[in-house]
C-alpha positions in Angstrom: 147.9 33.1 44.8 147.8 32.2 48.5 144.9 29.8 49.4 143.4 29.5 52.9 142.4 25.6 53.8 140.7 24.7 56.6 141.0 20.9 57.6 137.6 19.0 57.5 139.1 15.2 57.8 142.2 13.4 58.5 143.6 10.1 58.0 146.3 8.1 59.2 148.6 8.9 56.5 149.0 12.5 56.2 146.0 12.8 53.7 143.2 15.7 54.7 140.5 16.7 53.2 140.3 20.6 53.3 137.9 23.4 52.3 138.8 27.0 51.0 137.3 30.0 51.0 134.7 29.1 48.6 133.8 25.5 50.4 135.7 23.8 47.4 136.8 20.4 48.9 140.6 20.0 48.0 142.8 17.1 48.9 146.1 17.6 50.2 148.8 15.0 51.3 151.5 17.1 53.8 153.3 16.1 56.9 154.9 18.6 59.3 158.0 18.2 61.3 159.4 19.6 64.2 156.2 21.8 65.6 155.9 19.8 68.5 152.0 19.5 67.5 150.3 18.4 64.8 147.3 18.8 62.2 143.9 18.3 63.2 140.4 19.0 62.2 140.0 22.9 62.0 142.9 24.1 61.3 144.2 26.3 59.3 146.6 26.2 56.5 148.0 28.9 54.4 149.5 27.6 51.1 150.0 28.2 47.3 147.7 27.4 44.9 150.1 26.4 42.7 151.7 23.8 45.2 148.2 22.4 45.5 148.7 21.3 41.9 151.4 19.3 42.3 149.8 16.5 43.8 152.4 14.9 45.6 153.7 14.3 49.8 154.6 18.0 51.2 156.7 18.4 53.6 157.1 21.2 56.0 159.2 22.2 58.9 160.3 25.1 60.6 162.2 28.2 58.7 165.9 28.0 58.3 166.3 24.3 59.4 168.8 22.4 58.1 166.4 19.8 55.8 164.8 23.1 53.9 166.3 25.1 51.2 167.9 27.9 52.1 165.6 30.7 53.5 166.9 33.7 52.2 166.0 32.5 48.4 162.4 31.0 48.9 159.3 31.9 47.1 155.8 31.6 47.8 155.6 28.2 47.1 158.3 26.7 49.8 156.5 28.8 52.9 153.1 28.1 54.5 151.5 30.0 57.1 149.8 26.6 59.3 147.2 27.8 62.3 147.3 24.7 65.2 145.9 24.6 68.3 145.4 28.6 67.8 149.2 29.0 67.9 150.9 30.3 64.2 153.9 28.7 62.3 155.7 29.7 59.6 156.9 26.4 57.8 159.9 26.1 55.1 159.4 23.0 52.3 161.5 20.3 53.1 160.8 18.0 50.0 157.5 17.6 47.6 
């Protein structure tokens, strides 16, 4: 199941705070690479429940890079769909 987070709080290491669809505060640790912007309060992620359970560092870059798996055999849980600074990426995991 795809969950829709929407960043309430930041810190310096990558960790935010995030609300779903039914104001449940989850904690996420994630880092992004290669966007040429970056995470911020009210933004938008798209991401796997079962991801969320995993409760280690994500991290994310752009599809078909050469750090992700390759992108013709990922599931739902190596792609997020991340809304920043109203512009939409499509993000591949790297490692996590």
């Amino acid at each position: 199941m795809i969950k829709k987070l929407r960043i309430i709080k930041k810190d310096k290491y990558n960790n935010y705070e995030t609300i779903d669809e039914n104001n449940k505060l989850i904690n996420i640790s994630i880092e992004i690479y290669d966007c040429n912007n970056e995470l911020k309060t009210n933004d938008i992620i798209y991401i796997s429940s079962s991801v969320l359970d995993e409760n280690v560092l994500l991290a994310y870059g752009p599809l078909g890079s050469k750090y992700g798996k390759n992108y013709k055999n990922l599931n739902e849980k190596e792609i997020i769909k991340v809304i920043m600074s109203n512009k939409e990426y499509i993000l591949q995991r790297w490692y996590g």
